[in-house]
N, C-alpha and C positions, 0 to 999 in steps of 0.2 A: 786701763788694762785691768781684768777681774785680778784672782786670787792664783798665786804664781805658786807650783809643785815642785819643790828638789828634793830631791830622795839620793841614795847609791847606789854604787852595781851589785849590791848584793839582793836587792831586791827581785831579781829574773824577769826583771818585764820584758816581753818580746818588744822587738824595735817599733811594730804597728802600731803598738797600744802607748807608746810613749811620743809618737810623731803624731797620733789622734788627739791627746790631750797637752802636748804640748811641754810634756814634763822635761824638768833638766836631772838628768842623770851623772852626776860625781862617780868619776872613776875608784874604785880601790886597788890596794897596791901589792907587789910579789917582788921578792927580792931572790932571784935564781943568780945561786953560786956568785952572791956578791953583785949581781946587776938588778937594778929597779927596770920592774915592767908594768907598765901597765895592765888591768886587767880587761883582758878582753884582746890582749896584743899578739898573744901565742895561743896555740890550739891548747884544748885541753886534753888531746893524746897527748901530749910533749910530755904537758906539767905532770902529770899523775907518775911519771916514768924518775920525774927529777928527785933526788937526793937531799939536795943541799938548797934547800927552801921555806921562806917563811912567808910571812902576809903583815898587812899593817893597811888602815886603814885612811881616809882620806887627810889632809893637811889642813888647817884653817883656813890657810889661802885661800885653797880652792872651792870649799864654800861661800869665802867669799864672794871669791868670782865668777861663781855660779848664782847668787841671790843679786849680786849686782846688772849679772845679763839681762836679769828681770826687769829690772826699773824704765821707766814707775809702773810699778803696779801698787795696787789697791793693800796689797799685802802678802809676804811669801810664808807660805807653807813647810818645814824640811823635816822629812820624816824619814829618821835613822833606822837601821840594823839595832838588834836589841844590847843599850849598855854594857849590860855582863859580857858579852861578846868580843866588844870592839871599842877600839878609844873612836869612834867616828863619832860619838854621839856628843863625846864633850865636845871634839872638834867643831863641829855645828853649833855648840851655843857659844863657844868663842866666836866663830864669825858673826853669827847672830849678835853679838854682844855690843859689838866695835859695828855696824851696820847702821844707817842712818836710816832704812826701809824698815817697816813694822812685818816681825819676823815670828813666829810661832815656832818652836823645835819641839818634835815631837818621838818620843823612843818609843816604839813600836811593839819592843818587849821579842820581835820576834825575826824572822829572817825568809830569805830566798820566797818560795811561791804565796806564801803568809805574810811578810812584809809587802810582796806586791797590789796582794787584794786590800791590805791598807791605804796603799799609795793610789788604788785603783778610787777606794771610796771615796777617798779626799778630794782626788783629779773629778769625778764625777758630781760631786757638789761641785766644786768651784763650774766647773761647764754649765749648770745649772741658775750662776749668779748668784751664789753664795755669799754671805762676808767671810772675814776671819774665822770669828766665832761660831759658823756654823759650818765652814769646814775641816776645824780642830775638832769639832764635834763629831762629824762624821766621820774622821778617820780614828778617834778617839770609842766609840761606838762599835767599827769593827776591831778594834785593838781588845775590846771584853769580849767578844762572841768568836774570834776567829784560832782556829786550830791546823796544825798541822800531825800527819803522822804520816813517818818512813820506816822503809827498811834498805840495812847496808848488805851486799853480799858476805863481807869480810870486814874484822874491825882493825886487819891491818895499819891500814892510813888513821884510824883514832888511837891506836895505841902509839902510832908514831907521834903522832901531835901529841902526846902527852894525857889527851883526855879521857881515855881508859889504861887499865893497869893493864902487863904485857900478858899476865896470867889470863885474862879475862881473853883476850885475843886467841893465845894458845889452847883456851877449852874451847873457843867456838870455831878452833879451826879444825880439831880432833872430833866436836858430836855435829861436824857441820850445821851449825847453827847458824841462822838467820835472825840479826836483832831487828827490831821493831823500836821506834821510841818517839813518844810526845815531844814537840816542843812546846815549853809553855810556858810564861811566867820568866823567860828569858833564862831560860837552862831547856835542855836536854832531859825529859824523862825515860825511864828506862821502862816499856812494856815487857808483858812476857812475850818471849823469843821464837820463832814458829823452827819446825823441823825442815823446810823447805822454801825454796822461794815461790813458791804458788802458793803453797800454804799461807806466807806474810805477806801476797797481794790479793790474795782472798780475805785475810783479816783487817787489811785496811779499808777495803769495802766494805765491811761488815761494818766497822767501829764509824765510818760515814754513814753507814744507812741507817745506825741507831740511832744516830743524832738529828733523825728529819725532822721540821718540825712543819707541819702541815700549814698549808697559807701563806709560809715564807718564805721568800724571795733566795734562791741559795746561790752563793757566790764563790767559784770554785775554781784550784788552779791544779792540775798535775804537776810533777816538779820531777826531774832528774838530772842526770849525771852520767852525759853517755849511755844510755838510755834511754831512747825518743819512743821506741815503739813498746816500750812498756806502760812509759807516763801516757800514749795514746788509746793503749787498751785501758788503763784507768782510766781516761776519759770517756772512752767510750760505756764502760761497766754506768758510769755516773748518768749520761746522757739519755742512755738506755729508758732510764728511768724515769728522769726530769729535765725541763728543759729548764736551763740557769740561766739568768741574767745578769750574770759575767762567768765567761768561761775564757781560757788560757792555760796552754802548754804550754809550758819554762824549763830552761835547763838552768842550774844550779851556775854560779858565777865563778871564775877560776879560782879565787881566794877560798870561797866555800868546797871544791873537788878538793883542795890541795889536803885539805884537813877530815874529809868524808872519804874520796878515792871514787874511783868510778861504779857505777851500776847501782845506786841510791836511786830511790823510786818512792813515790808518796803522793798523797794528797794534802791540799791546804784547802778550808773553804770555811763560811759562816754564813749562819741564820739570819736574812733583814726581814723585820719583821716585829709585832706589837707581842710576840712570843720565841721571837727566835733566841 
């Protein structure tokens, strides 16, 4: 058996591309008003609505018993949601640890449509008959060239999670502000803010199309949040242009809504290539 892929649900891979390559996907977890759910168990109308809500990410077990469904294989892959994030990552090298199967974990540094095109690149070498080493490489590879950039309509749901101050909320709700912001390096950077929401899907095109790098391969995923036919006009803006080889619409995974809120919209993609 080649080189075995387990990743989590934070990664957004649609169900096609994970049945193609065979990936095992680790649930992550929501704990509404006192009950654990799984993610992926309730719509994400419900969640976005709920109050009394937190997140937490997978258990060792289940890593476990996700590397374990694998065997034997040649050797398992598991590429996390980024550290700063999430305890999922330590989680994965405990199972890893206590594992008799020769295990590679790897933090991705990043999330949602951006951790997929990692998981994407890994699944892709190992299909190819890769080893170990050359598919930690390749997903290793797009972990330095890949980028993602969104915009939230409201930083309501981030100031409720704590990770913006209430003030910062309250001015972008008064000069209806539209933030924009990198992920990168496993935090959240802050772009400057457009006046409109067309205005910050037009600038995420723009900050895509500077980044071409001619002759390279681009590998790209829209990404939303109740919001399908936004992330589809991004797709399309991209397609327009160049044909990808790897392309992918994702919605954002319930753990990640809970803490973003709905109508998040972005691009994830990266340069393969001897210049990308």
């Amino acid at each position: 058996m080649a080189i075995a892929i387990v990743t989590d649900a934070a990664a957004s891979l649609p169900a096609e591309l994970v049945d193609r390559y065979g990936i095992t996907v680790v649930p992550m977890w929501l704990n509404v008003r006192g009950v654990p759910v799984r993610s992926g168990e309730r719509p994400l109308e419900e969640l976005v609505t709920e109050e009394d809500i937190s997140t937490s990410g997978p258990s060792p077990g289940e890593f476990t018993s996700a590397i374990e469904a694998n065997s034997p294989a040649e050797g398992v892959v598991v590429l996390t949601i980024a550290s700063t994030m999430s305890s999922t990552h330590q989680a994965a090298l405990l199972a890893a640890k206590n594992s008799e199967q020769l295990v590679r974990v790897v933090d991705t540094g990043t999330a949602a449509g951006a951790e997929g095109l990692v998981v994407l690149a890994a699944a892709q070498q190992a299909a190819r008959g890769g080893d170990l080493d050359s598919v930690e490489a390749a997903a290793n590879e797009a972990i330095a060239r890949v980028r993602l950039v969104a915009t939230v309509p409201s930083l309501d749901h981030l100031v409720r999670s704590g990770r913006v101050p209430n003030i910062a909320g309250w001015a972008g709700r008064r000069l209806n502000i539209n933030p924009l912001f990198e992920f990168r390096d496993g935090e959240a950077k802050r772009l400057r803010p457009s006046m409109s929401r067309e205005a910050a899907l037009e600038r995420i095109v723009h900050i895509w199309r500077r980044s071409r790098v001619e002759g390279a391969d681009l590998h790209v995923a829209a990404l939303h949040a109740l919001a399908p036919d936004v992330a589809a006009d991004l797709m399309a803006e991209v397609t327009s242009e160049i044909e990808p080889a790897t392309a992918f619409v994702g919605e954002f995974g319930s753990v990640m809504v809970v803490h973003t809120g709905p109508g998040l919209a972005g691009l994830a993609w990266w340069w393969e290539g001897p210049n990308g």
